[in-house]
C-alpha positions as a LaTeX table, in Angstrom:
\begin{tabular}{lrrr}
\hline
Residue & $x$ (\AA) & $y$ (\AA) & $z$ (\AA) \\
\hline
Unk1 & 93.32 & 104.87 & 93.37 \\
Unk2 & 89.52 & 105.20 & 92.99 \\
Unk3 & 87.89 & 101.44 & 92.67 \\
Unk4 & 85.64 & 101.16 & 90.04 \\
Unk5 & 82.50 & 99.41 & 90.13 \\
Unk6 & 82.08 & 95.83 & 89.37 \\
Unk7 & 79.38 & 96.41 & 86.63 \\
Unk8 & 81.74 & 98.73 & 85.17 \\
Unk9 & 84.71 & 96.79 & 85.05 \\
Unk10 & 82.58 & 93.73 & 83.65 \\
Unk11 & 81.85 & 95.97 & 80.81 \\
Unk12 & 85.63 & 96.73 & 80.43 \\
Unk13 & 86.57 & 93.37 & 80.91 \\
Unk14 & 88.04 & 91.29 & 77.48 \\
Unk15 & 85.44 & 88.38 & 76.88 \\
Unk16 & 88.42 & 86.14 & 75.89 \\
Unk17 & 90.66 & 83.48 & 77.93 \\
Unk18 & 94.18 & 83.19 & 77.80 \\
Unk19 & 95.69 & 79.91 & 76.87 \\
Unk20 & 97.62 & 77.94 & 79.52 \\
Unk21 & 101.49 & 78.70 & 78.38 \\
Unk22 & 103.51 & 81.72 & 78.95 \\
Unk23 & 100.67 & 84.06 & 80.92 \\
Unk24 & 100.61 & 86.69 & 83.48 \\
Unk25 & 97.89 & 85.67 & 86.10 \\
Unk26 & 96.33 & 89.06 & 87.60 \\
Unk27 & 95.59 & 88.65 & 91.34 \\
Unk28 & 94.41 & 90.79 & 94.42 \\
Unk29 & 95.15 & 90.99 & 97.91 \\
Unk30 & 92.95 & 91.82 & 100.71 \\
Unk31 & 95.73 & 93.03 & 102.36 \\
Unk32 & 97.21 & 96.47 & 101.48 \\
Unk33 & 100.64 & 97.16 & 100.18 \\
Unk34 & 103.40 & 97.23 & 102.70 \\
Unk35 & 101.47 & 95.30 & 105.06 \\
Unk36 & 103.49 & 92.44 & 106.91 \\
Unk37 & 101.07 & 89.41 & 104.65 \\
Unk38 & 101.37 & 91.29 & 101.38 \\
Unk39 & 105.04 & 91.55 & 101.53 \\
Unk40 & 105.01 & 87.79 & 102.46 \\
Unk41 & 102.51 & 87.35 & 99.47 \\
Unk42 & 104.46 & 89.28 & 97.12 \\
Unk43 & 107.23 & 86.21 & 97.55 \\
Unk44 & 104.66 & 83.61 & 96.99 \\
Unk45 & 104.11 & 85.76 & 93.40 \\
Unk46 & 107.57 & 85.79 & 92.41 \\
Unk47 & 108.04 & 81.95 & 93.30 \\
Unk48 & 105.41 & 80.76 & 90.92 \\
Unk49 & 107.83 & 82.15 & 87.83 \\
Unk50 & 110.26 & 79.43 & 88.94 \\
Unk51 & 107.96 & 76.73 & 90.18 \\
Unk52 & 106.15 & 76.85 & 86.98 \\
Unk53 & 109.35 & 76.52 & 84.76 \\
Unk54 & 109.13 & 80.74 & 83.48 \\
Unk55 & 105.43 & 79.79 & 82.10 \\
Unk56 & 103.24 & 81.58 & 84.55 \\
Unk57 & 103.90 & 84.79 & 86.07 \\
Unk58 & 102.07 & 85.58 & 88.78 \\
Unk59 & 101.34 & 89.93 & 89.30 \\
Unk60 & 99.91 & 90.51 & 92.71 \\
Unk61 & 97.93 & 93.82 & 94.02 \\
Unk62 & 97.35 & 94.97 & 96.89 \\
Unk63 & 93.76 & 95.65 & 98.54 \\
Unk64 & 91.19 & 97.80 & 96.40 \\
Unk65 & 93.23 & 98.14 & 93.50 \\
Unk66 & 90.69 & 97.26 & 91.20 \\
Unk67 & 87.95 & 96.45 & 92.82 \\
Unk68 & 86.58 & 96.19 & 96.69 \\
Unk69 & 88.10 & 93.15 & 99.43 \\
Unk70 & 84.24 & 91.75 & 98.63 \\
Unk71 & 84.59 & 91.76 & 94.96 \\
Unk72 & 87.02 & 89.72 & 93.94 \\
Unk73 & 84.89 & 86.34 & 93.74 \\
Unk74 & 82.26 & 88.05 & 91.14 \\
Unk75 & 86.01 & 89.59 & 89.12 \\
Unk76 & 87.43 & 86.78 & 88.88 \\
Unk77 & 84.61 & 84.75 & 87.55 \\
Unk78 & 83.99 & 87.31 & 85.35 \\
Unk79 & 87.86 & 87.88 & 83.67 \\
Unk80 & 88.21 & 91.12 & 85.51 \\
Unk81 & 90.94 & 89.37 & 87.64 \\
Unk82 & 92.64 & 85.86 & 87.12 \\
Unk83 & 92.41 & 85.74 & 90.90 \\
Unk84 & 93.18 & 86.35 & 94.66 \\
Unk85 & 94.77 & 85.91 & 98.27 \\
Unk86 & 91.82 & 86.33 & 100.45 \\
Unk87 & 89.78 & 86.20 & 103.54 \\
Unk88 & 87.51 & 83.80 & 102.34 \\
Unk89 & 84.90 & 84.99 & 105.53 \\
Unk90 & 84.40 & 88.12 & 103.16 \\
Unk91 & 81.62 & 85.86 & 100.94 \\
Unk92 & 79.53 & 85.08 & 104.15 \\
Unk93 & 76.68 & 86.81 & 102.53 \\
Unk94 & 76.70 & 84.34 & 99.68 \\
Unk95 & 76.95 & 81.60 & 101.84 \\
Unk96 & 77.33 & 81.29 & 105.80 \\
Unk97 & 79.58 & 78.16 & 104.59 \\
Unk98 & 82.38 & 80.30 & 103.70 \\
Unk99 & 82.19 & 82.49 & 107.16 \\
Unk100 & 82.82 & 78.85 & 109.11 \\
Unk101 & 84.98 & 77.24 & 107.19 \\
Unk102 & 87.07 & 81.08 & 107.13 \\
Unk103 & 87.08 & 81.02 & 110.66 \\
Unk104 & 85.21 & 79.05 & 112.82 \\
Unk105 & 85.97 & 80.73 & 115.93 \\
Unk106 & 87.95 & 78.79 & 118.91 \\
Unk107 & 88.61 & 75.79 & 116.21 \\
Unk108 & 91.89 & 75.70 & 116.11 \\
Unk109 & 95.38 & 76.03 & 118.58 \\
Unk110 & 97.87 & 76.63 & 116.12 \\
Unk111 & 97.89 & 77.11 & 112.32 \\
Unk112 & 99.14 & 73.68 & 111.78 \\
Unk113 & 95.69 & 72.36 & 112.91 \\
Unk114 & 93.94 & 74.65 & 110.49 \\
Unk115 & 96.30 & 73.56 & 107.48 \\
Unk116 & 95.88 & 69.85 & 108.44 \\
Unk117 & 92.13 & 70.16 & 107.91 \\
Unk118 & 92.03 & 71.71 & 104.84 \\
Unk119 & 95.10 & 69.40 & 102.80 \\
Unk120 & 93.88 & 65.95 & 104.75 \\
Unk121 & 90.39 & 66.68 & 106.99 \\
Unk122 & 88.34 & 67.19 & 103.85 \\
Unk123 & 88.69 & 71.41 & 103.80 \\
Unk124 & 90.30 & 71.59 & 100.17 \\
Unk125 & 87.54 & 69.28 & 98.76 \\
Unk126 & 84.78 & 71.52 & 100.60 \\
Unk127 & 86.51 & 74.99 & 99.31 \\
Unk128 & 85.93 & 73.19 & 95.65 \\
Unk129 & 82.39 & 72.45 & 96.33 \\
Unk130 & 81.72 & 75.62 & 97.46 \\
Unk131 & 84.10 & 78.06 & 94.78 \\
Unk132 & 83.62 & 75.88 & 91.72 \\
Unk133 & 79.48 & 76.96 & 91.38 \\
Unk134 & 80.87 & 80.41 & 91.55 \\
Unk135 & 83.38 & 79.77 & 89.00 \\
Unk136 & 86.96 & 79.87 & 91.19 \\
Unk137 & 89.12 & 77.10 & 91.74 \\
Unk138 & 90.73 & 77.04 & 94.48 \\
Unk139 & 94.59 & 76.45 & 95.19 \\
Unk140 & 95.17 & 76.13 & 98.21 \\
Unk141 & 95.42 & 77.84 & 102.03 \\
Unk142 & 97.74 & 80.06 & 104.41 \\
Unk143 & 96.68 & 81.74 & 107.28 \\
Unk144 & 99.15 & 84.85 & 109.51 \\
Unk145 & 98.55 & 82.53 & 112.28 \\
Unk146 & 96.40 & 82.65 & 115.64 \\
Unk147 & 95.46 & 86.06 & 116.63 \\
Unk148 & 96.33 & 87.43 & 120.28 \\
Unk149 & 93.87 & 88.72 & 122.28 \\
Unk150 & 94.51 & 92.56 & 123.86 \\
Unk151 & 93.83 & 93.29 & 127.49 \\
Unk152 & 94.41 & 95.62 & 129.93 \\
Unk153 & 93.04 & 92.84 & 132.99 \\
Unk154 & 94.07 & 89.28 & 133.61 \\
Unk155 & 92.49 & 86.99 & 131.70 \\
Unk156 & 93.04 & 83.38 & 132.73 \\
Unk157 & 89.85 & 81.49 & 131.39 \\
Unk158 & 86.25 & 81.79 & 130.50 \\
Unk159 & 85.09 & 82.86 & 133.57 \\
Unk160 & 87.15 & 86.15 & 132.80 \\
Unk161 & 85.47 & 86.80 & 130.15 \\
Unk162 & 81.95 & 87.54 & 131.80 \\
Unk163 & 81.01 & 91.20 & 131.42 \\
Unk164 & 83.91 & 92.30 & 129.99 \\
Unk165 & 83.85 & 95.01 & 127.32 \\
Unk166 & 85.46 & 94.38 & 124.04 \\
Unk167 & 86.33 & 95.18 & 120.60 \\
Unk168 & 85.01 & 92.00 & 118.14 \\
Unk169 & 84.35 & 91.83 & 114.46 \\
Unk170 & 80.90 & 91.20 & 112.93 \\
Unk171 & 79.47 & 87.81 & 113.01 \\
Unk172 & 81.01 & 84.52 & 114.29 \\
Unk173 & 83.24 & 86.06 & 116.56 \\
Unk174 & 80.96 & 88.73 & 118.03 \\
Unk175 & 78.52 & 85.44 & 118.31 \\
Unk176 & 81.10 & 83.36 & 120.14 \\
Unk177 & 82.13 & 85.88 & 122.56 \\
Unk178 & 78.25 & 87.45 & 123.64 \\
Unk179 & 77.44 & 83.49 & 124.09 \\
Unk180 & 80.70 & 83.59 & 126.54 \\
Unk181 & 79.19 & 86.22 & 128.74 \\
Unk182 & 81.40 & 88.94 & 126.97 \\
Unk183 & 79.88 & 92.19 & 125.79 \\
Unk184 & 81.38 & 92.49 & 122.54 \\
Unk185 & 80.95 & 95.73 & 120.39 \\
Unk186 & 81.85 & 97.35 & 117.17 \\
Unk187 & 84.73 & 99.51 & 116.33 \\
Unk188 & 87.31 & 99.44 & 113.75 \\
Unk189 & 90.89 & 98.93 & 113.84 \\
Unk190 & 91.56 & 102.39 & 114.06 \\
Unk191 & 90.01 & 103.46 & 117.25 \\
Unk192 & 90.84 & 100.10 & 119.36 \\
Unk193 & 94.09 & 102.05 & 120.88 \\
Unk194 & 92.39 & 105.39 & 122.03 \\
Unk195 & 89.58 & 103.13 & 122.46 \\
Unk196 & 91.41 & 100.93 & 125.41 \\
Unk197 & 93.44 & 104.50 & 126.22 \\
Unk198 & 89.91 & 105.84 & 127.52 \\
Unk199 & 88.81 & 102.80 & 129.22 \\
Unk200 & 85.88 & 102.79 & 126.77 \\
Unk201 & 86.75 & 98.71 & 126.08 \\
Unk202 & 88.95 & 96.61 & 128.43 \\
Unk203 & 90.09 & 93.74 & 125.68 \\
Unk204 & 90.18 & 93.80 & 121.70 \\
Unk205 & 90.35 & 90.70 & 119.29 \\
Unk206 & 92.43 & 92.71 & 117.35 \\
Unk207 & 95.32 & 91.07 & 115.35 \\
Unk208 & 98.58 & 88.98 & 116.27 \\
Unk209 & 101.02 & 89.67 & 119.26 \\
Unk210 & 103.61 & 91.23 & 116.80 \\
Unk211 & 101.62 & 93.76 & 115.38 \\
Unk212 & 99.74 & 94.49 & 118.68 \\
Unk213 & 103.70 & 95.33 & 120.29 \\
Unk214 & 104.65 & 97.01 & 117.49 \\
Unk215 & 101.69 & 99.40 & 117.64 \\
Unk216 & 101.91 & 100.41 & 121.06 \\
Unk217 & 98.64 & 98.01 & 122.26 \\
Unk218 & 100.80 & 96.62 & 125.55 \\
Unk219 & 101.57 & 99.90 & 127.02 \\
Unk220 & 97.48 & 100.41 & 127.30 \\
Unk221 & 96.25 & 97.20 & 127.75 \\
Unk222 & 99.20 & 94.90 & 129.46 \\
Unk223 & 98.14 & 91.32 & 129.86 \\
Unk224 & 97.48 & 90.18 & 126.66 \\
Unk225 & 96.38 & 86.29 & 126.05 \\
Unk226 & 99.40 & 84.44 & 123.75 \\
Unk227 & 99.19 & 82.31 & 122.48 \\
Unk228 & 95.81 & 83.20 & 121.40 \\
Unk229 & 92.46 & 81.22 & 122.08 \\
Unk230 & 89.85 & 82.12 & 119.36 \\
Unk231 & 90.68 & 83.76 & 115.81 \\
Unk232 & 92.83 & 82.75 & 113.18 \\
Unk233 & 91.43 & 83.31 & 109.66 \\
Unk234 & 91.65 & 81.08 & 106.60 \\
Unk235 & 93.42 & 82.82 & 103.69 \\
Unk236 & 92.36 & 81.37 & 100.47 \\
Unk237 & 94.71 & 81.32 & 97.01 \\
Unk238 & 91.95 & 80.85 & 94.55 \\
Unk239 & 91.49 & 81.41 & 90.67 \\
Unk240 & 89.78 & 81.79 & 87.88 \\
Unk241 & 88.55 & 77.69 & 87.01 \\
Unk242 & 88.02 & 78.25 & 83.09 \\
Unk243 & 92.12 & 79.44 & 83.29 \\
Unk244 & 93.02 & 76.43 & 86.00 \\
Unk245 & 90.94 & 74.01 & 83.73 \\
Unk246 & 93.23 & 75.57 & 80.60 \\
Unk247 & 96.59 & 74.57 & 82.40 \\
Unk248 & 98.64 & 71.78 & 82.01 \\
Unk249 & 98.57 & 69.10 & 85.17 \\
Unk250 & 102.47 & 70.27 & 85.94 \\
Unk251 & 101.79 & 74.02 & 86.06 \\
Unk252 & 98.53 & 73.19 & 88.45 \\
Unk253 & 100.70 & 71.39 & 90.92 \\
Unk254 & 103.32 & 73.83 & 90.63 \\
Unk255 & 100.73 & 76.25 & 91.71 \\
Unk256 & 99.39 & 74.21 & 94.70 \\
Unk257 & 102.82 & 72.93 & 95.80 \\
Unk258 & 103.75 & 76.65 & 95.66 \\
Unk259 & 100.67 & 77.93 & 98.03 \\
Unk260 & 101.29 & 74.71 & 100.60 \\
Unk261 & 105.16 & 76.31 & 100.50 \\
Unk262 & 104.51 & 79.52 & 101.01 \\
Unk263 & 101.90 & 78.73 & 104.11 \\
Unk264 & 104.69 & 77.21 & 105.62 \\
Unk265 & 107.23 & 80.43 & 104.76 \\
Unk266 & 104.58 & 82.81 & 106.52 \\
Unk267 & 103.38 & 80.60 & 109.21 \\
Unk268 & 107.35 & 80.30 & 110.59 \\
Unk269 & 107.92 & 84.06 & 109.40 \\
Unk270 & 105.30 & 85.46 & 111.49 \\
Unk271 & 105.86 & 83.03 & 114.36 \\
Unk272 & 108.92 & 84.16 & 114.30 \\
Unk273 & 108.01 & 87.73 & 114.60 \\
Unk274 & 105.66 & 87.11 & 117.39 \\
Unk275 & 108.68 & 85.01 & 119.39 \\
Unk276 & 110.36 & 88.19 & 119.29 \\
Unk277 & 107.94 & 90.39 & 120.54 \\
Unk278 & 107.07 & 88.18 & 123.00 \\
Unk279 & 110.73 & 88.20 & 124.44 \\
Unk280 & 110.77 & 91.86 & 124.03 \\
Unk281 & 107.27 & 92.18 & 126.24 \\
Unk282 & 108.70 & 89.57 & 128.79 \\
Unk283 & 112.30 & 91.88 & 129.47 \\
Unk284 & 110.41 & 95.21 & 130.04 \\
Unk285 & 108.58 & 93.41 & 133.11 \\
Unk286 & 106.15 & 96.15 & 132.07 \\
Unk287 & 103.50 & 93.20 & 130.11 \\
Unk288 & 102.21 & 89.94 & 132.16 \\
Unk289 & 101.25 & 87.30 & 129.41 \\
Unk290 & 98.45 & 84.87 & 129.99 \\
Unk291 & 98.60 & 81.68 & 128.32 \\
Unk292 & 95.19 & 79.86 & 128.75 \\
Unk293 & 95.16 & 75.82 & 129.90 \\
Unk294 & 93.90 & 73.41 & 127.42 \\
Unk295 & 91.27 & 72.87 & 129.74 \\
Unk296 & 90.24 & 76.85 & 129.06 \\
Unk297 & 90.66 & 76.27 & 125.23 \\
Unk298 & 88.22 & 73.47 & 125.62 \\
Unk299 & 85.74 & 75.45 & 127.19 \\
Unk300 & 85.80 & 78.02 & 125.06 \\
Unk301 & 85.96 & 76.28 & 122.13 \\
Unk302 & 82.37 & 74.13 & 123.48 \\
Unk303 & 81.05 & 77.48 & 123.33 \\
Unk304 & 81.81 & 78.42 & 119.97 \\
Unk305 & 80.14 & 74.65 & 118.79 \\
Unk306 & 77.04 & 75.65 & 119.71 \\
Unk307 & 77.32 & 78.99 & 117.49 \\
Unk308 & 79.03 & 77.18 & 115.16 \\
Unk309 & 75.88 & 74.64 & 114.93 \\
Unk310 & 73.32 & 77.97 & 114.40 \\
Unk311 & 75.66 & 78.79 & 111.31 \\
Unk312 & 75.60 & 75.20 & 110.15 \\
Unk313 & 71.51 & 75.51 & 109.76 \\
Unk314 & 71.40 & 78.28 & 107.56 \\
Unk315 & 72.93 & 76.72 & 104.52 \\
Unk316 & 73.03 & 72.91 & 103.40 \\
Unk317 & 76.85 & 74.31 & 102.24 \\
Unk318 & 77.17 & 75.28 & 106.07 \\
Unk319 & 75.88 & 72.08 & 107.71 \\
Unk320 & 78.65 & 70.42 & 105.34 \\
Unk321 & 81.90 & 72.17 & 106.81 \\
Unk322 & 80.43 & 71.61 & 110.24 \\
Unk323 & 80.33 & 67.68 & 109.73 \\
Unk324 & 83.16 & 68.18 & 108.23 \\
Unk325 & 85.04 & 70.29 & 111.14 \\
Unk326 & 83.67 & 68.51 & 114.12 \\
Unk327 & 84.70 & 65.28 & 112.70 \\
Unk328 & 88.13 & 66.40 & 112.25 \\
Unk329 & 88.19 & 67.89 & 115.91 \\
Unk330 & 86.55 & 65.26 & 117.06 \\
Unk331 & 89.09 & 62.61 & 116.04 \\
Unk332 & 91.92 & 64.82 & 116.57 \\
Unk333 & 91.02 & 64.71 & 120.09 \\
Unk334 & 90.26 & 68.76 & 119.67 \\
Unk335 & 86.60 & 68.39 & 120.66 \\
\hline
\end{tabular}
């Protein structure tokens, strides 16, 4: 389906609000259909019917269905869509706050960590602070889980990471892994395969073990790093805050009890799917899997503070989730 533009949509858009009883709430994925998340998603859609005793129905789409993955915050505050299940790092260029708090790189060692923060370290209130001014409330958080990391050497630590050419995303995590001693450069998801096939990058931050087996990336590049060290995105429910403010206090906890439920469903789902791949890469004595020390996680993740501190003075926003963050860490014994 062609996407439309925003401006154009805004014109198309009705300039009314429906009340808070028996509605249909419009969201958008970033993720596209038949993807591993959206499927998962598409539960979390159908469980809001019940949680909310049949008076909000919940009709999710997948990725670019009406407008682009870095649209959906200007939709929904402008009616256009009631809402969406997103990568909050896509509104970095509105404010480096929502890159870090989406995924400040090397933070966390397992998704419970990063859930934690955000229901009892202060994240949900931050989210708020920073979604509200853009009119979106937010809901709550899930995340797929920590990301593996793709290599065809042995990595066992920093040190390994010196000089070694890899595929990275924009931003923060090209950032973290340059001030590592990596040599991180772009390509997109599509060429990391042929691109490891031709020696052309040794390592990829790519996505989680599961999908990496299942496409093939451990016959190419055999000693991958699991559980991972460094990425593992925050997925944000959010709405639109004119419709949240119109509901009734039950159906707005039914809709945050039903995101804090469903980041538990995919969190063990996915685990789960990982666990099996693992086992799978372990029999075929073909794929040697490196699982760093916490002393390596702690080094790494001292590197990433000190990009995580340039972020933090870019935006008064930014300097706020990194007070936040570090504090967390910090008395979590994470630091």
């Amino acid at each position: 389906m062609k996407t439309l533009s925003l401006a154009a949509l805004v014109l198309m858009s009705a300039s009314s609000i429906a009340m808070a009883q028996d509605m249909t709430l419009r969201f958008q994925s970033s993720d596209p259909a038949g993807n591993p998340n959206f499927l998962l998603q598409k539960q979390w859609a159908e469980s809001v019917l019940e949680k909310t005793g049949g008076t909000i129905a919940v009709e999710l789409l997948p990725v670019e269905s009406i407008v682009a993955h870095n649209e959906t915050q200007d939709a929904i505050a402008a009616g256009i869509l009631d809402g969406h299940v997103t990568d909050t790092s896509y509104f970095a260029g509105k404010d480096p706050a929502f890159g870090l708090i989406a995924n400040p790189v090397g933070a966390y060692g397992k998704p419970e960590e990063m859930l934690d923060f955000m229901y009892e370290g202060g994240g949900k209130e931050l989210m708020n602070e920073l979604e509200n001014p853009y009119g979106l409330q937010f809901i709550g958080a899930t995340t797929p889980g920590l990301e593996a990391f793709v290599s065809k050497v042995p990595l066992n630590g920093v040190d390994d990471l010196k000089g070694l050419k890899m595929r990275a995303p924009e931003g923060l995590v090209q950032q973290v892994f340059a001030a590592a001693g990596a040599a991180p450069v772009n390509l997109p998801g599509s060429e990391v395969f042929t691109s490891l096939d031709k020696g052309v990058i040794d390592a990829a931050d790519y996505t989680v073990f599961s999908t990496n087996h299942a496409q093939g990336m451990h016959d190419v590049a055999p000693h991958p790093v699991y559980p991972g060290f460094h990425s593992m995105p925050l997925v944000e429910i959010s709405m639109n805050k004119t419709k949240w403010d119109s509901l009734t206090e039950d159906q707005q906890a039914a809709l945050e009890a039903s995101v804090q439920e469903f980041s538990v469903m995919q969190v063990a789902a996915l685990r789960a799917a990982d666990e099996a791949a693992v086992e799978e890469a372990n029999a075929s004595g073909e794929v040697t899997i490196h699982d760093w020390s916490a002393e390596e996680r702690a080094k790494f993740r001292q590197i990433a503070q000190g990009e995580w501190q340039k972020v933090a003075e870019r935006s008064e926003n930014a300097q706020k989730v990194y007070d936040a963050l570090t504090a967390y860490l910090t008395e979590k014994g994470l630091m």
